[in-house]
N, C-alpha and C positions, 0 to 999 in steps of 0.2 A: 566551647571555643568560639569566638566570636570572627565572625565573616569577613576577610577582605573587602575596600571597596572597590568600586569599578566605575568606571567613565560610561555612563551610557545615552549613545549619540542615535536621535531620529532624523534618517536623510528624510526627504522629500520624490529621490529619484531612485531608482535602481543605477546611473552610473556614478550616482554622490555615495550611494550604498556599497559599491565596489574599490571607489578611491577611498575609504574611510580602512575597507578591508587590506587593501593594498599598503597604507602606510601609516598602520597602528600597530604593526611588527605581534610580534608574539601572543599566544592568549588573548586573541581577539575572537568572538561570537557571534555567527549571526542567529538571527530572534527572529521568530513568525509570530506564535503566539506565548511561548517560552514554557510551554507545561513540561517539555522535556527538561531545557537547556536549566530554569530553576530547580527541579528537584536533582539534577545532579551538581548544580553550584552547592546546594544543603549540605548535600551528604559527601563533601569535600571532592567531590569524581573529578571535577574541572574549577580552574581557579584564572577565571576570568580576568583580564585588567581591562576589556575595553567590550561592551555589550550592543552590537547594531542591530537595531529595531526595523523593520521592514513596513512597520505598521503604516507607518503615515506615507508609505514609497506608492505615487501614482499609481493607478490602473491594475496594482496587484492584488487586488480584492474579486477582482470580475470571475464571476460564472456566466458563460455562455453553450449555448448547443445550437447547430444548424446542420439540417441531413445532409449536406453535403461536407461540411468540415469535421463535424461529431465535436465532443466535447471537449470544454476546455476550463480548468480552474485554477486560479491563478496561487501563487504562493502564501498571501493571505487568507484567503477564503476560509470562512470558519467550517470546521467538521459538524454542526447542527445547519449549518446553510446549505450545504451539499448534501443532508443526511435528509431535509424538506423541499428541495429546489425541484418545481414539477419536472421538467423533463430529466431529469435524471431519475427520477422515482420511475418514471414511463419509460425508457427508453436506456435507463441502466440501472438496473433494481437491485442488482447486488455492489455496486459502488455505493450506492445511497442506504444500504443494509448494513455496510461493511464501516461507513464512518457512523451510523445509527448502531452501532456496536461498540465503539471506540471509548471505553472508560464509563465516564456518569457524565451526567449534564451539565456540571458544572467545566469539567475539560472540553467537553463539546463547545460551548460558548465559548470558549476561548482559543483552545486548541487547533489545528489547520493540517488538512490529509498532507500538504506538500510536506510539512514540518514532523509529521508523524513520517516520513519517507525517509527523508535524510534523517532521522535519527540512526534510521539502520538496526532497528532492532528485528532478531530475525523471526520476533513473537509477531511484530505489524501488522495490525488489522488491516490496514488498506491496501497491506502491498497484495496480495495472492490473487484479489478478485481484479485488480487494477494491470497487473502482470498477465492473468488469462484473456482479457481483455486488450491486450496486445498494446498497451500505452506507452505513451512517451515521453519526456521531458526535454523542456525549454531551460536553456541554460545561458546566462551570460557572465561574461567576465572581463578580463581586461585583455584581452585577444578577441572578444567579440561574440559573438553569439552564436549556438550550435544545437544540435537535437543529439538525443542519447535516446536508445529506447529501454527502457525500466529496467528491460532484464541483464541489461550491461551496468546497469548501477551501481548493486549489492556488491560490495568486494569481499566483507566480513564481517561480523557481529561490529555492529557501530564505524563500521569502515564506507565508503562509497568510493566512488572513480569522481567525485569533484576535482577540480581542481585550482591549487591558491587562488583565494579573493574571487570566484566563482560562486554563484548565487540560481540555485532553481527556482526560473519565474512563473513557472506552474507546469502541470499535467496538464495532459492532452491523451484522447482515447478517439480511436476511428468510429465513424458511422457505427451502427449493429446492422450486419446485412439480414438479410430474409432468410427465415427456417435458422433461427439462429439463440441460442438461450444461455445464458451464464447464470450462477449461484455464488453467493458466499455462504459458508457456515464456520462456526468457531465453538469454539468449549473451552470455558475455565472454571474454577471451583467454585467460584463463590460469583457466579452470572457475570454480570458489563464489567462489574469494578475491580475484574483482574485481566490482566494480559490475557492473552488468549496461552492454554496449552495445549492446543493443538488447532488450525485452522487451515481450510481448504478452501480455492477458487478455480471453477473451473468453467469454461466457455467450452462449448460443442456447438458445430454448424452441421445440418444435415445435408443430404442429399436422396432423392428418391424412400425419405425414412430411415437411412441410413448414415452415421456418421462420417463426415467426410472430412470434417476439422477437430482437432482437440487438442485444450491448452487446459493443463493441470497444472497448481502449484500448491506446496506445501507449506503451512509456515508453522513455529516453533519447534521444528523439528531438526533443523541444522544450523550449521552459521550463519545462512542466509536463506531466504525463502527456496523452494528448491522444486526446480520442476520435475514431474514424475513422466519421463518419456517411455517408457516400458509400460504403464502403466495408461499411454495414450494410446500407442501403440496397438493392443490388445482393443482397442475400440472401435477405432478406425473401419471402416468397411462393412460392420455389422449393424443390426438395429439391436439397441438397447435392451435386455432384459433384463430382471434381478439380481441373478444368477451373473449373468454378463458384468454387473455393477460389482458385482460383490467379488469375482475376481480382478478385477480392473483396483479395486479398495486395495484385497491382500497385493496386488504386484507396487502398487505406493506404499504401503507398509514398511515390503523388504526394500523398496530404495531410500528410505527415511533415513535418516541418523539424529536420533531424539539420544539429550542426555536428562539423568534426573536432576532435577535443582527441590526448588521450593513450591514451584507452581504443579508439579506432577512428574512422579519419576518415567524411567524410561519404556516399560513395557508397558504402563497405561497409553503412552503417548502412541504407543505404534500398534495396538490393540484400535486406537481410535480412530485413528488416521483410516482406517480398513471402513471403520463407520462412518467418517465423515465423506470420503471418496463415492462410499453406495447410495448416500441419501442425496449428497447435492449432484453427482454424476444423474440419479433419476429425475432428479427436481430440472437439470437443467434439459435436457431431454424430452421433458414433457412442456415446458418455454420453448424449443425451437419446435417444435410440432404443432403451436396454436399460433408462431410468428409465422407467418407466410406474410 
């Protein structure tokens, strides 16, 4: 069956990019680097009539970090830019782990963490480690401009709390304080070049060696990434041991709601999740005990 065509318009501004949104009515798109938005034009999911590119929209390419603001990358920014940009490598190793995760290389180059966000898939490399990470987003639109923070986003599988002719003009993530460590880890069948079936981000901040903050989240295991607060809970207050890991693993297990698809049925997913929680819950732990 041969493809509809579509109108597809490159503003120059993020508010030329919102009147385009505003009054192209129906089945209008917007486009970061389009690895999503194209393979579901393919496989008939969405049938575009008018396609806005962001590419050429001023200053949404920028990656910056400053210890006092912490990071920021805008809506374009490719996922192999963010996955090599030194101070994120240094100073957020699992956001720059988690887009160095993200597909093959080929979607890296092209592909954008903002654009892999708003897709909303609840498989998202980048959302778990970016969500433990206590990030935010920059939103503008035609009532103007506002901050959301990430974990008000997800509404449901491919859903978000956007709203009409509204545009995410990048993530933003706070300082890292002191004695402080996050990890991502993922698993899928076949390594990079599948969604993840099961993936974990978690941040711990110590105190005296002992836990004093903790942000867990899960992902492909529910509609939306899904944090495991029972499972922080149980941390809290203690120092870290194996044993400690490995029940902190099983109480995210039982809060998970994995179903089976194609990528991995349901009782692998929540057998892993138990695995994934004990090795990056250690790995981060052992990151905030050499950040001082």
């Amino acid at each position: 069956m041969a493809l509809s065509h579509f109108e597809f318009c490159v503003p120059t501004s993020v508010e030329e990019a919102i009147a385009l949104l505003e009054n192209s009515g129906e089945n209008t798109f917007i486009m970061a680097g389009g690895t999503d938005l194209l393979i579901k034009r393919r496989h008939q999911i969405i049938h575009p009539k008018v396609v806005v590119s962001l590419k050429h929209a001023q200053g949404l390419n920028r990656i910056s970090y400053t210890p006092k603001k912490g990071l920021h990358i805008g809506a374009t920014a490719l996922l192999a830019d963010v996955a090599k940009h030194r101070s994120i490598k240094k100073f957020y190793p699992a956001i720059a782990k988690a887009a160095n995760n993200t597909a093959n290389v080929q979607i890296r180059n092209m592909g954008t963490v903002v654009g892999n966000l708003c897709n909303a898939s609840p498989a998202a490399d980048n959302a778990p480690a970016l969500l433990a990470l206590n990030a935010g987003l920059n939103i503008q639109g035609p009532q103007g401009k506002r901050t959301l923070p990430l974990a008000d986003f997800f509404v449901g599988p491919g859903l978000t709390a956007l709203q009409p002719a509204e545009i995410v003009t990048a993530v933003t993530v706070p300082p890292p304080p002191k004695q402080s460590g996050a990890v991502y880890l993922h698993l899928s069948a076949r390594g990079k070049i599948d969604c993840s079936a099961a993936n974990a981000g978690i941040f711990l901040q110590l105190k005296n060696k002992k836990i004093d903050t903790a942000r867990l989240f899960i992902g492909a295991c529910g509609p939306t990434p899904m944090r495991m607060r029972n499972a922080e809970k149980k941390l809290i207050g203690k120092r870290l041991t194996e044993n400690l890991a490995n029940q902190a693993g099983e109480l995210a297990s039982q809060e998970s709601k994995p179903i089976s698809d194609v990528r991995a049925d349901e009782d692998y997913r929540l057998k892993m999740v138990t695995v994934l929680v004990k090795r990056a819950s250690m790995a981060a732990y052992q990151l905030a005990i050499t950040n001082d």
